[in-house]
C-alpha positions in Angstrom: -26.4 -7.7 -25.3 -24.4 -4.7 -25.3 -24.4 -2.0 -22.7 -26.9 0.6 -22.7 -26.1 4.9 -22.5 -29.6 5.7 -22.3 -32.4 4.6 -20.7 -36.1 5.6 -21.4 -38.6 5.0 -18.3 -42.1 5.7 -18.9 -43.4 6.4 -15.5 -46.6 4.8 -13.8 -47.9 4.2 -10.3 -47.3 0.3 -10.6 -45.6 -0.5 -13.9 -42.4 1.1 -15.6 -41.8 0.2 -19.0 -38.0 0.4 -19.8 -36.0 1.2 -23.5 -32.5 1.3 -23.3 -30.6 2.1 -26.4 -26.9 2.4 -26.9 -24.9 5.4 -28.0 -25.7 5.2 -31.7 -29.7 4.4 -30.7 -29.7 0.6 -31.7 -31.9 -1.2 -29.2 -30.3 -2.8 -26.1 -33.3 -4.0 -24.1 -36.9 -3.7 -23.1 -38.1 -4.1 -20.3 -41.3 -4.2 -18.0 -41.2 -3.8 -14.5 -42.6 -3.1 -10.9 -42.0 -0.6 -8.6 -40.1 -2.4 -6.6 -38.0 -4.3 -9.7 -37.5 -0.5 -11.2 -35.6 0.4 -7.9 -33.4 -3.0 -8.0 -32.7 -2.7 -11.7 -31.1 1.0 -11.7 -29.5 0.6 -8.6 -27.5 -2.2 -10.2 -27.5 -0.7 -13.4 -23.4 1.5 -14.6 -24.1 5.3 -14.4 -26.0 6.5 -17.5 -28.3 8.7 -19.0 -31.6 8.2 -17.8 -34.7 10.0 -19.6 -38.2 10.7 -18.1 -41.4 13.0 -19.3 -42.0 15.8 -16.3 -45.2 13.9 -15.2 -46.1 13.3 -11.8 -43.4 11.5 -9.4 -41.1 12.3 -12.2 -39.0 14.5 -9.8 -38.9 12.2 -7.0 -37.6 9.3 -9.4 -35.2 12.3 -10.9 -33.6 12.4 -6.9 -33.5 8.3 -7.0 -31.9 8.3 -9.8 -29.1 10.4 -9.3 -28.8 8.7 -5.9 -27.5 5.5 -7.8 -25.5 7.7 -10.0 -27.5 8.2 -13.0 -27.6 11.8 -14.9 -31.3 12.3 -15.4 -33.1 14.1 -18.0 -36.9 15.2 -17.6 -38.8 16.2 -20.8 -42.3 18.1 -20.9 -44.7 15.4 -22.6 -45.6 17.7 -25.3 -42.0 17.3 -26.3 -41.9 13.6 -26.7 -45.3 13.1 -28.3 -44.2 14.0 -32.1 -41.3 11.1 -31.4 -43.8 8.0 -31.1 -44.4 6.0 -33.7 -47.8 4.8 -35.1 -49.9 3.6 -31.9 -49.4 4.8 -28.0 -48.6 2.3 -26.0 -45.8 2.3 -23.0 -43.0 0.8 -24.9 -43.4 3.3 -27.7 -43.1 5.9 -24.9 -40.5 5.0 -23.7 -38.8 5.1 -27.2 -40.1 7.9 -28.0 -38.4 9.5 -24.8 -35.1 7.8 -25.4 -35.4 9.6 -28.9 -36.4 12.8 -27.9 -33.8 12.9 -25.1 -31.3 12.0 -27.9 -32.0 15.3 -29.6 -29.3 18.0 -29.4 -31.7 20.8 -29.1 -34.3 19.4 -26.9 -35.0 21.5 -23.7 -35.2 19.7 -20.5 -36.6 20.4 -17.3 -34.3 21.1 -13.9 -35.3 18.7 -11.6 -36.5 19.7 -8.0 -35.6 19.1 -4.9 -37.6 17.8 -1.9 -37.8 21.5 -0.1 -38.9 22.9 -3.9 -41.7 20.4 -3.8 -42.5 20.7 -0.1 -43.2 24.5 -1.0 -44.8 23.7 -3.8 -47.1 21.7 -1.8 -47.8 24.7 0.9 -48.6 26.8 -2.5 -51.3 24.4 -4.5 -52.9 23.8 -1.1 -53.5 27.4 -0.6 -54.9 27.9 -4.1 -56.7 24.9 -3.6 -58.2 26.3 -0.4 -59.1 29.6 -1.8 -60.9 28.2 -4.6 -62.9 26.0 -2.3 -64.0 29.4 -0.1 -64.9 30.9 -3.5 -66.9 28.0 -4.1 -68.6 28.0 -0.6 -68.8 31.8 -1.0 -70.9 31.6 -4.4 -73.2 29.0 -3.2 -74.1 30.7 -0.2 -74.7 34.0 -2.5 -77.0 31.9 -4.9 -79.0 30.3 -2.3 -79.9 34.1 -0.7 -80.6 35.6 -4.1 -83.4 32.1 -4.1 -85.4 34.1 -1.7 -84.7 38.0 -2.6 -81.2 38.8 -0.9 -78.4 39.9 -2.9 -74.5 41.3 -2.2 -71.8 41.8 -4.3 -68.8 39.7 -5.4 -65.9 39.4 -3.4 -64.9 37.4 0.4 -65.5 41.1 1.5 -69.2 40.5 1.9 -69.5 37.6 3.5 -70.4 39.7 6.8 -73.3 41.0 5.0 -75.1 37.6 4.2 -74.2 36.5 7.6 -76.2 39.2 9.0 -79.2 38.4 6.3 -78.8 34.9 7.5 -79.0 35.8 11.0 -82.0 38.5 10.7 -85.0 36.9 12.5 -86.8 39.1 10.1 -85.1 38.1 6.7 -88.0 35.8 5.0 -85.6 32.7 5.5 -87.3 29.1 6.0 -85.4 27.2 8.7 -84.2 24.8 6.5 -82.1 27.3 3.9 -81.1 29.3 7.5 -79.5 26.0 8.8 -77.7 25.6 5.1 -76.5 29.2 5.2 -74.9 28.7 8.8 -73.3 25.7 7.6 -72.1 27.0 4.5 -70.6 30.5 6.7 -69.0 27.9 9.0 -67.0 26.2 5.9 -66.1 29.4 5.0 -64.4 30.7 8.0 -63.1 27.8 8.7 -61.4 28.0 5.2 -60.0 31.4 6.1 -58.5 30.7 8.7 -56.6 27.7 7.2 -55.6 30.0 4.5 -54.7 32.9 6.7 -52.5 30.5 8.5 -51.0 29.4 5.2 -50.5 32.6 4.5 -48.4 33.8 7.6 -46.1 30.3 7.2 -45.2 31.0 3.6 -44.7 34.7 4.6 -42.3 33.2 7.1 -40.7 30.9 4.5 -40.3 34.0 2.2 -38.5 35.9 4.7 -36.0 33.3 5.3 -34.3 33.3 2.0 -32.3 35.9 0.8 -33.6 35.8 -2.8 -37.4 35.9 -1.7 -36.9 38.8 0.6 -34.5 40.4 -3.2 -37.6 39.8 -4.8 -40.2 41.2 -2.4 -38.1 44.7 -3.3 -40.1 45.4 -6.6 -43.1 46.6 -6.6 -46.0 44.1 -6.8 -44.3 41.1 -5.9 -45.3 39.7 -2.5 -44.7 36.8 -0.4 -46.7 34.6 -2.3 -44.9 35.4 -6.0 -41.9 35.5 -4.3 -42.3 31.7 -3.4 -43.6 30.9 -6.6 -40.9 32.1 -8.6 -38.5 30.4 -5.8 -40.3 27.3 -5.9 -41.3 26.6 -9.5 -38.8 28.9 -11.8 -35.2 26.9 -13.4 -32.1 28.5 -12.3 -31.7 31.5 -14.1 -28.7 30.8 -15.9 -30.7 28.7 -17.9 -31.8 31.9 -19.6 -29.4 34.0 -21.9 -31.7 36.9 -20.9 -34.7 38.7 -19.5 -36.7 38.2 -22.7 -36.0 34.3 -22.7 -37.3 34.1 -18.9 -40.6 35.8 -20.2 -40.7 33.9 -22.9 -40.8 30.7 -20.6 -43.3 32.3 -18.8 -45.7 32.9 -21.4 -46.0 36.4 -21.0 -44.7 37.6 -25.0 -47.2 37.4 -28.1 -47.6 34.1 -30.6 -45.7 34.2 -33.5 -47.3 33.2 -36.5 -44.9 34.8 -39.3 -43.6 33.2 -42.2 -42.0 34.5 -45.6 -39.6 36.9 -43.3 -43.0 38.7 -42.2 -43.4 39.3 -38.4 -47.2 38.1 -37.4 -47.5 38.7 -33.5 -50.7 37.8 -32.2 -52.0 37.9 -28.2 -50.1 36.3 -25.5 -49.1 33.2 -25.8 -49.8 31.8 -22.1 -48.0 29.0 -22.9 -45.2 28.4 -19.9 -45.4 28.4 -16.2 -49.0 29.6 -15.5 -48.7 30.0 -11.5 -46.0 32.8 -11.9 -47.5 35.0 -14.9 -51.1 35.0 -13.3 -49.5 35.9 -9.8 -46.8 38.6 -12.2 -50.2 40.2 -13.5 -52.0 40.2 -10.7 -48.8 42.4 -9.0 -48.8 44.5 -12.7 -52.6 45.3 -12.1 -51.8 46.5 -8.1 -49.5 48.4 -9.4 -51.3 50.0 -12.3 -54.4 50.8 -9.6 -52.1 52.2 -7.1 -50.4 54.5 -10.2 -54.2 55.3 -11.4 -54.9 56.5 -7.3 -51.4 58.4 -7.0 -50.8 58.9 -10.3 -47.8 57.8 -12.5 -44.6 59.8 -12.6 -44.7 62.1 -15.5 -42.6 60.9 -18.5 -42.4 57.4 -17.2 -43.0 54.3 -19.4 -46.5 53.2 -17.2 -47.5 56.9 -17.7 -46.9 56.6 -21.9 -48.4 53.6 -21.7 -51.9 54.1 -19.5 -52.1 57.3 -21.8 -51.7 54.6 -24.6 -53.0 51.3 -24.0 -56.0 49.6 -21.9 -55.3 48.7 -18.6 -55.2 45.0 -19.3 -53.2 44.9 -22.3 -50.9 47.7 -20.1 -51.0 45.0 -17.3 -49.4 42.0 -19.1 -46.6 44.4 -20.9 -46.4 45.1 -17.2 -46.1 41.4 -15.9 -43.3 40.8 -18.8 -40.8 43.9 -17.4 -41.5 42.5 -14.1 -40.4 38.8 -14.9 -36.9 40.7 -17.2 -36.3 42.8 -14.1 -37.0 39.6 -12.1 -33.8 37.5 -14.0 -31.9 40.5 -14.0 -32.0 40.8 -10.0 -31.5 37.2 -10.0 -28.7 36.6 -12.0 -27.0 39.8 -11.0 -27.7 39.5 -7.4 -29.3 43.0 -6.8 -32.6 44.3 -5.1 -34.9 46.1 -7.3 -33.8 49.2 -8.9 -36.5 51.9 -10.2 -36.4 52.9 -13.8 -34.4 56.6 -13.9 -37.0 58.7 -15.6 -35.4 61.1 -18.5 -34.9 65.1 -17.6 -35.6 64.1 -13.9 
């Protein structure tokens, strides 16, 4: 058996299944094996190309891997599915990877390190926590408007269906007043979990140079600032702005053919975290420009005059994410757009 360059591992929690192919592709060996065999057989395996779909632990494996010398590719699954043959099973996905890996324009996937996915973590559990106070939030909403009380939308009105809940006069059985109080303990509880999440990733933010670059254009805050820290490639991945919004999902679908340019809506497909926080920050900006009132002659002024806000938002969202790579890879703070005849 000759010696393989390449190694496919289709990842699991208790069973890897192994391809390893030589330099021309030709089969060297497959293999099935445990977690524990997995960490025996690489370690003793000569430093080579090792290829794994971006799935969950794939990062952490990525770090192992490189620990016993191995270069490590990660691939986004959508990526390796058009390379398996015929029916899915682990061996034909772990082909399929080594095959896809193979390819000289396949795009890969940076892996992370333990501090990227240690602020990760702090980041899904905040979003996680603020859609469980939504949750709480709505239910305690529908169960007043059961017996004639309404309020708005919005974690701002929670003290106004406390006080309903409260009212000794509010036509309330004792049962669905126990509920509410429950349901308005959850909820503070909740905020003040997230509020302390809040102030430690503020912290975190403040910490690193490039967060605290970041924070300098207008409508990115702690939060983005993190996200794009903790879940964005280097930047020299990118050739230029328009690539990095591109990968972010933020330009229209293509659909042209016959050397005709067919541009549809936005194609949303690339990291989702960043461009909802990017147009979130676009639409503060926009309100804050619709309060103050944009400079005259400016592109957000042509554009409001032009466009609907949320159309003007995600155009927004993708100059933020080109001025985002250009601070990055030039190492500046945010500079604000010179306005002609000013």
């Amino acid at each position: 058996m000759g010696e393989a360059t390449i190694i496919g591992v289709d990842l699991a929690k208790n069973v890897f299944q192994l391809h390893g192919a030589a330099a021309d592709g030709s089969v060297v060996f497959r293999k099935k094996l445990s977690r524990p065999q997995l960490a025996r057989f690489m370690a003793a395996q000569p430093p080579c190309l090792v290829a794994m779909e971006a799935c969950a632990s794939a990062h952490y494996w990525a770090r192992e891997m490189v620990r016993h010398g191995h270069e490590v590719r990660l691939i986004a699954p959508r990526y390796v599915k058009p390379f398996i043959k015929r029916q899915k099973n682990d061996a034909a996905d772990a082909e399929a990877i080594v095959e896809a890996a193979l390819r000289p324009t396949m795009r890969f996937v940076e892996p992370k390190s333990a501090d990227q996915q240690a602020r990760a973590v702090a980041f899904r559990t905040r979003e996680q926590l603020v859609k469980q106070r939504t949750e709480a939030v709505n239910a305690l909403r529908s169960h007043l408007y059961e017996f004639g009380h309404t309020a708005p939308e919005g974690i701002g009105y929670v003290p106004r269906l406390e006080r309903v809940v409260e009212d000794p006069q509010a036509d309330l059985p004792d049962l669905a007043r126990e509920i509410c109080r429950m349901l308005l303990e959850q909820i503070a509880h909740l905020t003040e979990r997230i509020n302390a999440l809040k102030a430690r990733i503020a912290a975190m933010s403040n910490e690193v140079e490039l967060s605290r670059r970041l924070q300098t254009m207008p409508g990115i805050g702690p939060i983005t600032a993190l996200a794009v820290e903790t879940f964005a490639p280097s930047m020299d991945q990118f050739r230029r702005g328009r690539d990095f919004a591109a990968w972010l999902g933020l330009v229209p679908r293509q659909h042209s053919t016959g050397g005709k340019q067919k541009l549809g809506k936005t194609s949303k497909m690339g990291q989702r975290d960043i461009r909802r926080l990017l147009v979130i920050g676009a639409t503060a900006v926009i309100r804050w420009a619709s309060r103050r009132g944009a400079p005259a002659g400016s592109w957000l002024a042509r554009m409001l005059d032009r466009k609907p806000i949320p159309v003007v938002a995600v155009a927004l969202a993708n100059k933020m994410a080109r001025g985002i790579w250009a601070m990055l890879t030039r190492g500046e703070s945010y500079r604000g757009p010179v306005l002609i005849g000013a």
